[in-house]
C-alpha positions in Angstrom: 0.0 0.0 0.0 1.6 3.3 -0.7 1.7 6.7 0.9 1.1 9.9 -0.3 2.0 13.0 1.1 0.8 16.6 -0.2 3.2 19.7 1.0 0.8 23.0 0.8 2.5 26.0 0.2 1.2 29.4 1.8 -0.2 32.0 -0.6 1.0 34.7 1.8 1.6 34.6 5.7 0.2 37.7 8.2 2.5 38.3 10.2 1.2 41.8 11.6 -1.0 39.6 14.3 0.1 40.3 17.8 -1.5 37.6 19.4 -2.6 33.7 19.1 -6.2 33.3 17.2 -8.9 31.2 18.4 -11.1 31.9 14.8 -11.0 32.8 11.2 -13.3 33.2 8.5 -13.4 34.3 4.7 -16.0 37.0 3.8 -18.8 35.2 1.3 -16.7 36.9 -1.7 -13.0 36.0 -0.3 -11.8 39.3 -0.5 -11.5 39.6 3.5 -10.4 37.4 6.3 -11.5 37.7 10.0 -9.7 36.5 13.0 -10.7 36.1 16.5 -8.2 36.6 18.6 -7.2 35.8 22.6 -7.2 39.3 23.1 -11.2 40.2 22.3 -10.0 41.8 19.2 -11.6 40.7 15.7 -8.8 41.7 13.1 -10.1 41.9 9.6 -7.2 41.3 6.7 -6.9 41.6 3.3 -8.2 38.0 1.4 -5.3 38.8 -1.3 -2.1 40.0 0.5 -2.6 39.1 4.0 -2.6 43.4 4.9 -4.3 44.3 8.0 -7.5 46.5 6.9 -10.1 46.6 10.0 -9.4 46.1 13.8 -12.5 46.0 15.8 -13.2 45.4 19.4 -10.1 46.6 20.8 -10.0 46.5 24.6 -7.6 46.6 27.6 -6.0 43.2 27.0 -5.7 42.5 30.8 -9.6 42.4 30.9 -10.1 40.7 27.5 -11.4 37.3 27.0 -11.3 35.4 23.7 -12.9 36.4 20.6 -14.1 32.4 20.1 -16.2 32.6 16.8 -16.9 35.1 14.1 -19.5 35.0 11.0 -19.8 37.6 7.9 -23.6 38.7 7.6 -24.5 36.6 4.4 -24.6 38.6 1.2 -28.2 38.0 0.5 -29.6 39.1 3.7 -32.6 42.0 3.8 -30.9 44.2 6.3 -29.7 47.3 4.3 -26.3 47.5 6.2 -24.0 45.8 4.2 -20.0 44.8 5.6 -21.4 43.4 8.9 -19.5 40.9 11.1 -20.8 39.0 14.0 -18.5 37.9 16.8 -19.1 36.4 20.6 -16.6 36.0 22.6 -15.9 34.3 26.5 -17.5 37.1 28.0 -21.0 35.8 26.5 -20.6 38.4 24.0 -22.8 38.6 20.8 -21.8 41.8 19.0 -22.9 43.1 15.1 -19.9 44.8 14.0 -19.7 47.4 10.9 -16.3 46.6 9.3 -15.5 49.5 7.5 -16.5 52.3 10.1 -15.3 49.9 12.7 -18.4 50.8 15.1 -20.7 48.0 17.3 -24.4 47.8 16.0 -25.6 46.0 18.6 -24.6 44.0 21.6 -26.8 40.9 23.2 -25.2 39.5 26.7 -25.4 36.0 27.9 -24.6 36.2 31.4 -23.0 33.7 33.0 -22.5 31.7 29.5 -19.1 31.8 27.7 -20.0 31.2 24.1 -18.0 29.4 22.0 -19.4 29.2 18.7 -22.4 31.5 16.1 -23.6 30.8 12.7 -25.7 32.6 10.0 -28.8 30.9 8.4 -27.9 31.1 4.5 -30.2 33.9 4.1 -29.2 35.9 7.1 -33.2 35.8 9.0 -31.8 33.7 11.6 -28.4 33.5 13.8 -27.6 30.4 16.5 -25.4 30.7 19.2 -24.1 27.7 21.9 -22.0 27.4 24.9 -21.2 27.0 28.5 -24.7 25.5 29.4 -24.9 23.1 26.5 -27.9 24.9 24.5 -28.2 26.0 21.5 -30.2 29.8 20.9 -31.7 30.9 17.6 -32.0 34.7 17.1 -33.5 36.6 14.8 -31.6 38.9 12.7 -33.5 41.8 12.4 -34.9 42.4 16.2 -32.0 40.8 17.8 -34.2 38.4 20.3 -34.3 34.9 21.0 -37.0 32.7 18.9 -35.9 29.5 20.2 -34.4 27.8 22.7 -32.6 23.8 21.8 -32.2 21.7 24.8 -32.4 18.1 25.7 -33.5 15.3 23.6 -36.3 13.1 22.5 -35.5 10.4 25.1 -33.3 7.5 24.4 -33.3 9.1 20.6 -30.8 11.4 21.8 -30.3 13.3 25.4 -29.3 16.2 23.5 -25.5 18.2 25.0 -23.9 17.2 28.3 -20.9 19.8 27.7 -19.3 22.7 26.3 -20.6 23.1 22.8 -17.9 24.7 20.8 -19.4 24.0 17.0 -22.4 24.3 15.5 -24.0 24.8 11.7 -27.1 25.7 10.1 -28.2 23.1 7.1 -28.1 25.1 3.7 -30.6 22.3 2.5 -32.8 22.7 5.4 -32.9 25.8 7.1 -35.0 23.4 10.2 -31.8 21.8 11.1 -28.8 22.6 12.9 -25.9 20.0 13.7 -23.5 21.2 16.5 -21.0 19.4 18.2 -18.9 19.8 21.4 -16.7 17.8 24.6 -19.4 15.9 25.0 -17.4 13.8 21.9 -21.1 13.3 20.3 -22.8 15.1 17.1 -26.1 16.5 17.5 -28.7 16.8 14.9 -31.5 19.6 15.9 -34.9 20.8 14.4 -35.7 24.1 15.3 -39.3 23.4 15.2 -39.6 21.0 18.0 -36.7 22.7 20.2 -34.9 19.1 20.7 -31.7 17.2 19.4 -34.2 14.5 16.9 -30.8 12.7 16.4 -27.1 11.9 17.0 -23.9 10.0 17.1 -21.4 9.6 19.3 -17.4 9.8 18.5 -15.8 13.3 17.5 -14.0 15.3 20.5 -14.5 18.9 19.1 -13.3 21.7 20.6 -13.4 24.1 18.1 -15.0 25.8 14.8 -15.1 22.1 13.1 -18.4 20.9 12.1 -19.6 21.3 8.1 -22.0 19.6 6.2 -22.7 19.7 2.8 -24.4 17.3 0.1 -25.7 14.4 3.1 -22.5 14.5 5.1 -20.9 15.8 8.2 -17.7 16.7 8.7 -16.0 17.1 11.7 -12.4 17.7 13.3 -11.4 16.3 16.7 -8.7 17.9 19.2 -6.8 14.0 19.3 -3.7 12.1 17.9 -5.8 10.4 15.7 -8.8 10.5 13.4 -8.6 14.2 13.6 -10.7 14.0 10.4 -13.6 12.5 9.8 -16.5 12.4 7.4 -20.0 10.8 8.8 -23.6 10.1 6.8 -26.2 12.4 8.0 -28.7 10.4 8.1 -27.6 7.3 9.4 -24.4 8.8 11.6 -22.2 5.9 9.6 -18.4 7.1 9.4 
């Protein structure tokens, strides 16, 4: 049996970052990237040459927390305010940020929850956060208030979370389900319209932004020395 090994070379490295980054995402059209950093800062670089363009959030780094996951306001969402970045941090943060102007929109606080992970809904209605306290809240966009609440299970189906969740995705082909995953080392599969976890599987350990699915399948990254990578069956939770 052979091996193959593939040796990816950098496009460009930043090296203007003054601190470790917990988070970073591409803008819908590439041309930015954000990072999250340990500091609270969200730094916002160029997609092309790696320049530093935007820094947002900038605090007193002896009382910062984490930025721990960030999300570009989809590009065909209704709200008129285009260049909009949402962040939440360890302090159970949720901030709208205005890249360009560098100003806060808005700011929701989830006391006494560290969050570790947001997402958009593909058409930007609807945002989900998840945490400290092992639920998962979907917002709406436009009046920045809770809609739903996903907790627990539908009995021995699935109990939903026992831990941190630190990962967590809307469904582009059904904007009912979100899949999130956490310490607890299982998957969750959740339909917003009954509030509970309607499915799951047990096996990654994430502790990060790594959960994705796309065309039936899951894939997830686990914080281990092996089977970092792994691609599962959404339907049936098969690796």
């Amino acid at each position: 049996m052979s091996a193959y090994k593939y040796a990816l070379t950098p496009k460009f490295t930043v090296s203007d970052n003054p601190c470790e980054v917990f988070c970073a995402r591409f803008s819908p059209d590439g041309k930015l990237v954000a990072a999250g950093c340990v500091d609270g800062a969200v730094r916002v670089f160029n997609g092309s040459s790696g320049k530093l363009m935007y820094t947002l959030n900038e605090t007193d780094p002896k009382n910062a927390l984490p930025t721990t996951s960030v999300r570009f306001r989809p590009l065909g969402s209704a709200s008129k305010t285009k260049n909009v970045l949402l962040a939440v941090s360890a302090t159970g943060a949720v901030q709208h940020w205005h890249i360009t102007s560098g100003k806060c929109l808005h700011t929701i606080d989830d006391e006494n929850n560290p969050l570790f992970c947001v997402d958009y809904r593909n058409d930007g209605a609807m945002f989900a956060t998840a945490g400290k306290d092992y639920k998962v809240r979907i917002y709406d966009e436009a009046t920045k208030t809770v809609i739903s609440t996903l907790s627990g299970g539908l009995g021995k189906i699935s109990p939903g979370h026992s831990n941190r969740v630190f990962s967590l995705r809307f469904n582009d082909e059904d904007p009912n389900t979100i899949v999130s995953g956490g310490w607890d080392n299982t998957v969750q599969i959740w339909d917003v319209r009954t509030e509970n976890a309607v499915r799951s599987f047990y096996g990654p350990h994430i502790c990060g932004d790594a959960v994705d699915l796309k065309d039936g399948k899951i894939l997830t990254g686990s914080y281990r020395p092996d089977k970092q990578l792994q691609l599962w069956d959404f339907n049936t939770g098969n690796s």
